[in-house]
C-alpha positions as a Markdown table, in Angstrom:
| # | Residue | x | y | z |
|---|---|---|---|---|
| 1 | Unk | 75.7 | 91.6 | -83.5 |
| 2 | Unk | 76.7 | 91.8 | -79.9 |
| 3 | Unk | 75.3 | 94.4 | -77.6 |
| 4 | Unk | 77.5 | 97.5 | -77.2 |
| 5 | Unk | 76.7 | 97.9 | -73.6 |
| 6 | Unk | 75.8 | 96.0 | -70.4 |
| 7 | Unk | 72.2 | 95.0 | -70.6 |
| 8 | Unk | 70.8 | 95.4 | -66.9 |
| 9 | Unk | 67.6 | 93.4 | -66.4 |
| 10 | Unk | 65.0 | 93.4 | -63.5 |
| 11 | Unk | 62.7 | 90.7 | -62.5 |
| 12 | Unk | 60.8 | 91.4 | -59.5 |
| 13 | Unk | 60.0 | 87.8 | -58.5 |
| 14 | Unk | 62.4 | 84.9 | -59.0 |
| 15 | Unk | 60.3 | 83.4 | -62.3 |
| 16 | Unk | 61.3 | 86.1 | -63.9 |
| 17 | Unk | 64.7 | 86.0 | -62.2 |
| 18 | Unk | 65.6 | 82.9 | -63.3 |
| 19 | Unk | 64.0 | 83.3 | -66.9 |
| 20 | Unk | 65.9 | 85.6 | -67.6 |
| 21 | Unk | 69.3 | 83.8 | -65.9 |
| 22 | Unk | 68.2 | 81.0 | -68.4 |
| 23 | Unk | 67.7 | 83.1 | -71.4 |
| 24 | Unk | 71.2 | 84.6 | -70.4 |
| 25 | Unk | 73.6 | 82.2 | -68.3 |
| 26 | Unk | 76.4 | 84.6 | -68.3 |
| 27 | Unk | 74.3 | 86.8 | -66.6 |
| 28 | Unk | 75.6 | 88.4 | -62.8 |
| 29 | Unk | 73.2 | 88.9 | -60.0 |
| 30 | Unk | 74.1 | 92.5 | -58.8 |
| 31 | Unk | 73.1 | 93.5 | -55.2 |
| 32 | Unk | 74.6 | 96.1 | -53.8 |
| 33 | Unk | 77.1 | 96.8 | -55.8 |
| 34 | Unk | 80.0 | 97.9 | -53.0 |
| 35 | Unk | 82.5 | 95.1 | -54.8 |
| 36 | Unk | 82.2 | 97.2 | -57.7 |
| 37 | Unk | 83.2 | 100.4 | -55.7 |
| 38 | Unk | 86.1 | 99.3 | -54.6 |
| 39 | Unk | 87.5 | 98.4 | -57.3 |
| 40 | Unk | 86.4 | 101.8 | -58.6 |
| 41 | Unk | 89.4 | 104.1 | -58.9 |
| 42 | Unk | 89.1 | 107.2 | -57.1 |
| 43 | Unk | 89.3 | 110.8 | -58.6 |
| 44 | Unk | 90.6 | 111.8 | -61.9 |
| 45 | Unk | 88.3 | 111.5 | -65.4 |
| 46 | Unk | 88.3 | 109.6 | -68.7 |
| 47 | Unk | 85.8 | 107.0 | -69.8 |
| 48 | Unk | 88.8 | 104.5 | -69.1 |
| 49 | Unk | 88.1 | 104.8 | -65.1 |
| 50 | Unk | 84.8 | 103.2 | -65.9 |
| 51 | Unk | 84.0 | 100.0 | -63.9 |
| 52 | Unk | 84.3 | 97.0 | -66.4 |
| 53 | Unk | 80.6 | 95.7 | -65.9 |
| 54 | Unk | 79.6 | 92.6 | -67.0 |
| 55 | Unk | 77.3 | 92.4 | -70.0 |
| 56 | Unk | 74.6 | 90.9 | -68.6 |
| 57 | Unk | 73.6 | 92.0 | -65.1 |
| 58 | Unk | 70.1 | 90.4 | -63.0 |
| 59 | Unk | 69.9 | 93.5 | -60.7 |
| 60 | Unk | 67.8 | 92.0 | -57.1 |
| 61 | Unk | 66.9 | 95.3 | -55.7 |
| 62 | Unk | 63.5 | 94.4 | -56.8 |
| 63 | Unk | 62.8 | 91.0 | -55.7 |
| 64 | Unk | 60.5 | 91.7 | -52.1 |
| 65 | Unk | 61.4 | 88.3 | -50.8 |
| 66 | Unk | 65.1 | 89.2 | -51.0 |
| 67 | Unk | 64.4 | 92.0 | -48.1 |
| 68 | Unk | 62.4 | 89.9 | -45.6 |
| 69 | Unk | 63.2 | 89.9 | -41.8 |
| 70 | Unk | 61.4 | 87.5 | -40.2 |
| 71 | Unk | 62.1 | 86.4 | -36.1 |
| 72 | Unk | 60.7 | 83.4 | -34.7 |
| 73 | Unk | 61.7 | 82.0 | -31.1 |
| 74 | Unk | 64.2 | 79.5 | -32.3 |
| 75 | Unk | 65.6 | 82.0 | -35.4 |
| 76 | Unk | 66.0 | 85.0 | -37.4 |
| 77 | Unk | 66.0 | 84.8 | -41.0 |
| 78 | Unk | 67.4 | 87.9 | -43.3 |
| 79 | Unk | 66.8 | 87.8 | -46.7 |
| 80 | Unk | 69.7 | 88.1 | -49.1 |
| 81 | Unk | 69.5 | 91.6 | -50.1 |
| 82 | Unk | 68.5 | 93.2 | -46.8 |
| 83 | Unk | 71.5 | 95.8 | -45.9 |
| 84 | Unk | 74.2 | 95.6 | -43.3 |
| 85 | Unk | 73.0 | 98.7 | -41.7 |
| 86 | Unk | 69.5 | 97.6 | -41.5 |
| 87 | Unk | 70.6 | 94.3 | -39.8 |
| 88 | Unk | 72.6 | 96.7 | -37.2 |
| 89 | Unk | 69.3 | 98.6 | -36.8 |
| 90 | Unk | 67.8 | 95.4 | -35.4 |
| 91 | Unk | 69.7 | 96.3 | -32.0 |
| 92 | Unk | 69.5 | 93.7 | -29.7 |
| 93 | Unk | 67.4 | 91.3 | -32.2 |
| 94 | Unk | 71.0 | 90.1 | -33.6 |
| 95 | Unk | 73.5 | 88.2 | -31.7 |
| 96 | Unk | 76.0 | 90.8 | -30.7 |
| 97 | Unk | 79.2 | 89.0 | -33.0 |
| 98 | Unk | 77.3 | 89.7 | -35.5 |
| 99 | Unk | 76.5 | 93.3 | -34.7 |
| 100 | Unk | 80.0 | 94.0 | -34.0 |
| 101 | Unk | 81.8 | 92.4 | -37.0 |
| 102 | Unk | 78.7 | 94.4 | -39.1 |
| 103 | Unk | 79.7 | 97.6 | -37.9 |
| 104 | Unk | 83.3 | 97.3 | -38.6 |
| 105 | Unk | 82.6 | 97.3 | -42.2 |
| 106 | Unk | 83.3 | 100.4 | -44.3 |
| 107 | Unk | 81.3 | 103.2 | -42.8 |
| 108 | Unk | 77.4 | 103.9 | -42.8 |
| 109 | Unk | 77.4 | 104.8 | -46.8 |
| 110 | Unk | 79.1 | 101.6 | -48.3 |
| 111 | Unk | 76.7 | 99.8 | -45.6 |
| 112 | Unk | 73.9 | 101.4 | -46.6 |
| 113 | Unk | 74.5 | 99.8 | -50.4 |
| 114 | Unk | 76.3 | 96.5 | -49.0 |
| 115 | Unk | 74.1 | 93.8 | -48.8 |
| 116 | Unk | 74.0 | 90.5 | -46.7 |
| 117 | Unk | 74.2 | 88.1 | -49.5 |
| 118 | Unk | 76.6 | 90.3 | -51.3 |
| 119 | Unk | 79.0 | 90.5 | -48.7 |
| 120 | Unk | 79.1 | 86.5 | -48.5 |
| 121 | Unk | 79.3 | 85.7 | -51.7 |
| 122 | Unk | 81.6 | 88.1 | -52.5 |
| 123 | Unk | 84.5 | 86.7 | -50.3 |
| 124 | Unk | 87.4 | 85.6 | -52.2 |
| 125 | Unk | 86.9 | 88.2 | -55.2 |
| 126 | Unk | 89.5 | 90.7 | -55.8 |
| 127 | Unk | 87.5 | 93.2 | -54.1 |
| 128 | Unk | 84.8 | 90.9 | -51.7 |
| 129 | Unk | 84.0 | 90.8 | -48.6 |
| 130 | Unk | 84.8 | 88.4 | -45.6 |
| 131 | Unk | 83.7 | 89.7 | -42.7 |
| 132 | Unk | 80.3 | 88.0 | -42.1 |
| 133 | Unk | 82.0 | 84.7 | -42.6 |
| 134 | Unk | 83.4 | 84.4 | -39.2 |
| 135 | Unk | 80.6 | 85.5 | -37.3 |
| 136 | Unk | 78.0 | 83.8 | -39.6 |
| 137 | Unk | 79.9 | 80.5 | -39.0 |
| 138 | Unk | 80.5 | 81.2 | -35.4 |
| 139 | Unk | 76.8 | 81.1 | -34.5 |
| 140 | Unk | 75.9 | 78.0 | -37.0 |
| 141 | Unk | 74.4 | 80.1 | -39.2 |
| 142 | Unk | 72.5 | 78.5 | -42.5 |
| 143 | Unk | 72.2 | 79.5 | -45.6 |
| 144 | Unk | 69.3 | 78.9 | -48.2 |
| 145 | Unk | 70.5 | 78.4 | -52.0 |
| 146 | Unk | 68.0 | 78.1 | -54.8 |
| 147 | Unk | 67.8 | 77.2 | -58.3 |
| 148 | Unk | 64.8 | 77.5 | -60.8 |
| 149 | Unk | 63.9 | 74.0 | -59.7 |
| 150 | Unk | 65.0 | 73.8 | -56.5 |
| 151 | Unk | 66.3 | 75.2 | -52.6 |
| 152 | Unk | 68.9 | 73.6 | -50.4 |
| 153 | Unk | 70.5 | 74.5 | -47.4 |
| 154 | Unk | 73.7 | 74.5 | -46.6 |
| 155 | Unk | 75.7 | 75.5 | -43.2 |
| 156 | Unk | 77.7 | 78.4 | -43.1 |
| 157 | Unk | 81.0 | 76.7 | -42.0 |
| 158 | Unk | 80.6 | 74.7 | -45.3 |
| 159 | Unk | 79.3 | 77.4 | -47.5 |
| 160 | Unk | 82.2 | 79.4 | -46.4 |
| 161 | Unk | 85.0 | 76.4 | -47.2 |
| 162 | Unk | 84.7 | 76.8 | -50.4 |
| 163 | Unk | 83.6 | 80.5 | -50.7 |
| 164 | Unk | 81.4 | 81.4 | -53.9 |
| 165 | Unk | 82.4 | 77.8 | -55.4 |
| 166 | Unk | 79.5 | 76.7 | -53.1 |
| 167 | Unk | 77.1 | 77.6 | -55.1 |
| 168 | Unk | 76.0 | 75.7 | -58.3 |
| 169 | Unk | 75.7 | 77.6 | -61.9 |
| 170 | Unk | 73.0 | 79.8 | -61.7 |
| 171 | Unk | 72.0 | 79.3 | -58.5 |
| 172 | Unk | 71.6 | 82.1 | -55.9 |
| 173 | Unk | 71.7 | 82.9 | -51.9 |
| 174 | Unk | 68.2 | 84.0 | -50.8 |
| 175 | Unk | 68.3 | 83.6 | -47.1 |
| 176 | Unk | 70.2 | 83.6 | -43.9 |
| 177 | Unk | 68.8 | 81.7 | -41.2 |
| 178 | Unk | 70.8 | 82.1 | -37.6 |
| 179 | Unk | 69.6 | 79.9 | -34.6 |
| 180 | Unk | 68.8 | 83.2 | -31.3 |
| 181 | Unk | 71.3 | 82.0 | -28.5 |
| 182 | Unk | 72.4 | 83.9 | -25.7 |
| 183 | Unk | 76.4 | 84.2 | -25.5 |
| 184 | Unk | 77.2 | 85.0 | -22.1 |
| 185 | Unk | 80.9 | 86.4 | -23.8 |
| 186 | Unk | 81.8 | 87.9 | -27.1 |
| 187 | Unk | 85.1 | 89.2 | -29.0 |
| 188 | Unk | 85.6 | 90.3 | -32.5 |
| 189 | Unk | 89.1 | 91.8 | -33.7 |
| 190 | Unk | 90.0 | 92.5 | -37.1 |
| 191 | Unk | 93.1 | 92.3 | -38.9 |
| 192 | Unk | 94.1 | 94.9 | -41.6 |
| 193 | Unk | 96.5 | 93.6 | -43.9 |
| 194 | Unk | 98.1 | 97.2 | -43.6 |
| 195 | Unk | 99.2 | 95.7 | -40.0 |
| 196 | Unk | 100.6 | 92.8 | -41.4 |
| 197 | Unk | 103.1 | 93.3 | -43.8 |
| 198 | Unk | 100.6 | 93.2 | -46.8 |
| 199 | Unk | 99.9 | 90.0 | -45.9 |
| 200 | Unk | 95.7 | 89.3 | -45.7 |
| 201 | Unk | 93.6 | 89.8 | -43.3 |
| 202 | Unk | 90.3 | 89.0 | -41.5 |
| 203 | Unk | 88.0 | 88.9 | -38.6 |
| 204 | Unk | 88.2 | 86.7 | -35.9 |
| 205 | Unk | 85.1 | 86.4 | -33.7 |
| 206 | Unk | 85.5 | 85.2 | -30.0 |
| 207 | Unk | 81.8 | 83.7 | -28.3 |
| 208 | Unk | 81.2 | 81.5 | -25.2 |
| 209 | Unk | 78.1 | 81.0 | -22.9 |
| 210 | Unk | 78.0 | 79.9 | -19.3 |
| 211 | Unk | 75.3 | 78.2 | -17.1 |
| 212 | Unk | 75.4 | 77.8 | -13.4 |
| 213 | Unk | 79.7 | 78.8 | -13.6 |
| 214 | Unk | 79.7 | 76.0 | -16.0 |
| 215 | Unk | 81.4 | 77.0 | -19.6 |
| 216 | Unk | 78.8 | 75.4 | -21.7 |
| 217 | Unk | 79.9 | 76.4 | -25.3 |
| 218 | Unk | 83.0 | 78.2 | -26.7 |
| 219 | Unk | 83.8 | 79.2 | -30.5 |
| 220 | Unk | 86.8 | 80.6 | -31.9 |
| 221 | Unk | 86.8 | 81.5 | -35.7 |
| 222 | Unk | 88.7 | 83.2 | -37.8 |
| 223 | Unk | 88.0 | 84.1 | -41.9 |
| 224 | Unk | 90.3 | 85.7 | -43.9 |
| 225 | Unk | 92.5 | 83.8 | -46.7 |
| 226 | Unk | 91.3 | 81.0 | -45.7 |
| 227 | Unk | 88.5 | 79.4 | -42.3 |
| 228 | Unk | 89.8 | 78.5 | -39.0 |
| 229 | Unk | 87.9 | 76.6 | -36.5 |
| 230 | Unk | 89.0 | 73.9 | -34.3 |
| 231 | Unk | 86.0 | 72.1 | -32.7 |
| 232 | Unk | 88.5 | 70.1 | -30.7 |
| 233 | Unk | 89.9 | 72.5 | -28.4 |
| 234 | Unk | 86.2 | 73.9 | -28.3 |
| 235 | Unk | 85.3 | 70.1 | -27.0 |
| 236 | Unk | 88.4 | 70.7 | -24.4 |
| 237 | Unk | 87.0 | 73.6 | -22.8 |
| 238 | Unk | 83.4 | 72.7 | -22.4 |
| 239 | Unk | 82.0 | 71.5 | -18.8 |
| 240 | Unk | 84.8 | 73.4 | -17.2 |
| 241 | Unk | 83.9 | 75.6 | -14.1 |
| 242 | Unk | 84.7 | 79.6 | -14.2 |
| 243 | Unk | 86.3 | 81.2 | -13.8 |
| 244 | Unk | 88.4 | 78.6 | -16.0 |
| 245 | Unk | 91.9 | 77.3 | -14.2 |
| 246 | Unk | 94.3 | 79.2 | -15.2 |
| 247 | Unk | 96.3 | 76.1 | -16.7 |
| 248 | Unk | 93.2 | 75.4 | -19.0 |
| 249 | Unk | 93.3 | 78.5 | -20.1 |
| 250 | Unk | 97.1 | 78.1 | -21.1 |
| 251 | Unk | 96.4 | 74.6 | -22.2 |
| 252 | Unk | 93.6 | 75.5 | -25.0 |
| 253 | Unk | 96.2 | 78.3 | -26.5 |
| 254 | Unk | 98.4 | 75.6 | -26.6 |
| 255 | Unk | 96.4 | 73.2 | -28.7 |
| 256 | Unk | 95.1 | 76.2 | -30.8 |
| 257 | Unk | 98.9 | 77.2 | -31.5 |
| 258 | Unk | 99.6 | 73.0 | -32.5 |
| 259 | Unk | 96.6 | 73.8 | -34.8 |
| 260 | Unk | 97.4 | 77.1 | -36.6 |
| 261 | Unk | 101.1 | 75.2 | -36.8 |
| 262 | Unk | 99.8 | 72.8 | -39.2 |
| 263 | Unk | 98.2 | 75.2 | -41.2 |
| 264 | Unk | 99.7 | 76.4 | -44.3 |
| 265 | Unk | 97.7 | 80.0 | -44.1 |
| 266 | Unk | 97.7 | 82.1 | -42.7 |
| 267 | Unk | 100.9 | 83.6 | -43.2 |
| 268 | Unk | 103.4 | 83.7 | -39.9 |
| 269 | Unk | 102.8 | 87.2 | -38.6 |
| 270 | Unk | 99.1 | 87.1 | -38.8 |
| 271 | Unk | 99.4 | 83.2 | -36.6 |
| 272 | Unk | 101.4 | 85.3 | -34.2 |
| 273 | Unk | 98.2 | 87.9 | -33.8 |
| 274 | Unk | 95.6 | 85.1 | -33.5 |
| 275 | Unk | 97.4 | 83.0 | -31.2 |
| 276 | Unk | 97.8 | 86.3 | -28.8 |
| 277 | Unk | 94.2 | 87.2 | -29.4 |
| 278 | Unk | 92.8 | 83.8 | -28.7 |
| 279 | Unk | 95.1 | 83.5 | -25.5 |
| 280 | Unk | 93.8 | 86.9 | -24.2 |
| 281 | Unk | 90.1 | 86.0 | -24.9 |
| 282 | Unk | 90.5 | 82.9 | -22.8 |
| 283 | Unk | 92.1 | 84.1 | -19.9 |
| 284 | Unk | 90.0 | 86.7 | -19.5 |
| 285 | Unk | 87.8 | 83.6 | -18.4 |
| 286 | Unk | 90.2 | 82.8 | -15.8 |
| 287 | Unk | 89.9 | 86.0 | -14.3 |
């Protein structure tokens, strides 16, 4: 006879994770929990306002490995379950896109519960998260998968392509490596879909880096219903002296409006906001 309720196990290493995942393959890893919240309805009563929980659940919140913070010279790695407010807490130790795209999430109690993993994971779900896609894939972030038998990594910009599809059956997100640059300029603007006509929306995060008055790297990236980044208007701009010509400046929002135009999402009014956002980040580099 099938179990009445949810059965909610917890391994505190991943042998026991993944034994268990085995033993039960419809089994969800639960970290947080905020994708569960919000799909929580709000006041009122009645067992019907329950969440619908899955019947097997592999809660993480006891897996030590999953919380590490570790900062070398080249990186900083976060494991999968460390909080978003605990990653802002790191202060300057975090690139600042990422700092500012974290603390336009929710406010401090969802962040508290929302995890790094979680929130990446979760994009494309009725009720995920896709804020730290943009950011994440702006600053060539990596991110570690592993199976029973194996770990791979795989970029951010791919990872975030094809959303949770990335991952294979039973396989799970246990780190997040990001490379420590310096960006000499950053911009992140989100996009409610209240704004928008109920259309979706995102995060778009705006970096670049300059050396000597030389513009030695520029990203533009935008996650929402689907992942915008065009690396060749990013080639474009590179080795140009700043402040940038002001024709440059009208030239790259020109090739990023040709690209958005051959994109079927997103929808028209949100193009029209990127398009202005991206022209107003660059030529504030003509200034």
């Amino acid at each position: 006879m099938d179990a009445p309720h949810s059965q909610v196990f917890f391994p505190s290493n991943f042998q026991e994770l993944f034994s268990a995942w085995s033993r039960f393959p419809d089994a969800v890893p639960f970290a947080g929990g905020t994708c569960l919240i919000r799909g929580f309805p709000a006041g009122g009563s009645g067992m019907s306002e329950l969440p619908a929980l899955p019947k097997n659940i592999l809660s993480l919140d006891r897996i030590d490995e999953l919380k590490r913070i570790t900062r070398t010279e080249r990186y900083l790695e976060i494991g999968a379950m460390v909080s978003l407010n605990d990653i802002i807490a790191l202060g300057k130790s975090i690139p600042e896109a990422l700092s500012k795209t974290l603390n336009g999430i929710a406010g401090p109690q969802v962040r508290n519960l929302a995890t790094a993993g979680g929130n990446i994971c979760s994009a494309g779900t009725p009720f995920g998260g896709i804020d730290i896609a943009a950011p994440m894939t702006a600053l060539d972030a990596r991110y570690e998968l592993r199976t029973a038998f194996q770990n791979r990594w795989i970029s951010a910009l791919r990872f975030s392509s094809f959303g949770s599809s990335a991952l294979a059956p039973q396989e799970l997100l246990t780190r997040i490596r990001m490379p420590l640059e310096h960006w000499n300029y950053t911009v992140c603007r989100k996009f409610h879909s209240r704004d928008l006509g109920g259309e979706t929306g995102g995060v778009m995060v705006f970096i670049a880096k300059n050396e000597k008055n030389l513009l030695t790297d520029i990203r533009i990236v935008f996650a929402g219903s689907c992942l915008l980044r065009d690396k060749d208007s990013e080639g474009f701009l590179k080795g140009k002296k700043l402040p940038l010509d002001h024709k440059d400046a009208v030239h790259y929002r020109e090739m990023w409006s040709a690209y958005l135009s051959g994109m079927e999402k997103p929808g028209p009014m949100l193009k029209a906001k990127l398009i202005n956002c991206v022209e107003s980040c660059v030529l504030g580099l003509a200034d």
